[in-house]
C-alpha positions as CSV (number, residue, x, y, z in Angstrom):
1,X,5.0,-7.8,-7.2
2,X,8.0,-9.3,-7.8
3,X,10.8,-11.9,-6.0
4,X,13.9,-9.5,-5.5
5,X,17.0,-9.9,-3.3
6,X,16.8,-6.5,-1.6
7,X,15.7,-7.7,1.3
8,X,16.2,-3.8,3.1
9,X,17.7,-0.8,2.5
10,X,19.5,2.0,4.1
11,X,18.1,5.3,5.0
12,X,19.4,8.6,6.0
13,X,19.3,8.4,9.1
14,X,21.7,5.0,8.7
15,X,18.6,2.8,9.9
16,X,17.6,-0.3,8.1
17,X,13.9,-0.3,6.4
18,X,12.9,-3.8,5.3
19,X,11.1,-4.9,2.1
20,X,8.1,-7.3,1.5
21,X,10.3,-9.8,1.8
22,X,11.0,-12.1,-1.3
23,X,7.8,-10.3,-2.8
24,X,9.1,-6.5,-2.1
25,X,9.6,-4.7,-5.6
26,X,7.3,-3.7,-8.3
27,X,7.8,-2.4,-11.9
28,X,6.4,0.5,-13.3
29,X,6.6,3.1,-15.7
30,X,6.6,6.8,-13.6
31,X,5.4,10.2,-15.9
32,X,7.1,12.6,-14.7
33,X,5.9,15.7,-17.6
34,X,6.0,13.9,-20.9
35,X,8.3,12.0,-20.3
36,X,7.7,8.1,-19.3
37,X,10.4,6.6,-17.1
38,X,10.1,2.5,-16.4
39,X,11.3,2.1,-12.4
40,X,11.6,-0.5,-10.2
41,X,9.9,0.3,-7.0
42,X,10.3,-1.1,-3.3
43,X,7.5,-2.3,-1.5
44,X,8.0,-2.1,2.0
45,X,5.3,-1.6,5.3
46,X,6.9,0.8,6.9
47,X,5.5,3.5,4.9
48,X,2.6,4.5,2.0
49,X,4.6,7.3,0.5
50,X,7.6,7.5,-2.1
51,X,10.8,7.7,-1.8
52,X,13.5,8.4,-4.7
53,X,16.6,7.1,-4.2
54,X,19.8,8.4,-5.7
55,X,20.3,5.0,-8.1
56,X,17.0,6.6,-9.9
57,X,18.3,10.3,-9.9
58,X,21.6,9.3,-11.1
59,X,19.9,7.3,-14.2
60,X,18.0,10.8,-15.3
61,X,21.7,12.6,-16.2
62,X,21.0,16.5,-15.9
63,X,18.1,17.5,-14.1
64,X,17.1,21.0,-11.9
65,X,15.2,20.1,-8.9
66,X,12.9,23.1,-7.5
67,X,12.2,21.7,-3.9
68,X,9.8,25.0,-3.3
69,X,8.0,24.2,-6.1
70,X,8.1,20.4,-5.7
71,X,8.9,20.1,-9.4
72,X,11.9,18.4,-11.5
73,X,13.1,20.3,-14.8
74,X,15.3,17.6,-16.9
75,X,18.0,18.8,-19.1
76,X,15.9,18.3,-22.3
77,X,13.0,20.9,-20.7
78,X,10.6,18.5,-19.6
């Protein structure tokens, strides 16, 4: 891990979830198809699952997402 200076960030719900503190990102590359994307993750305690935040959408441009089929198409079909 990583020093960073987000020290928590704001859910949906408009309640704070804290980071590691000065220790609370990582760096690594996600596969998402064939496609390798290099993503800085927070590291936080309150959960062991992932959450994608809209700065990381936004960086992919065009993309489909099939929520009943848990799966992301990206403009250039992969």
């Amino acid at each position: 891990m990583y020093e960073h200076q987000t020290k928590s960030v704001k859910l949906v719900n408009n309640e704070d979830m804290l980071t590691e503190g000065t220790e609370g990102v990582t760096y690594v590359t996600l596969r998402v198809g064939s496609r390798n994307i290099d993503s800085k993750i927070l590291i936080t305690p309150d959960m062991t699952g992932l959450i994608i935040g809209v700065d990381w959408l936004r960086k992919q441009e065009h993309f489909v997402w099939d929520f009943d089929n848990h799966r992301i198409k990206f403009s250039d079909g992969g």
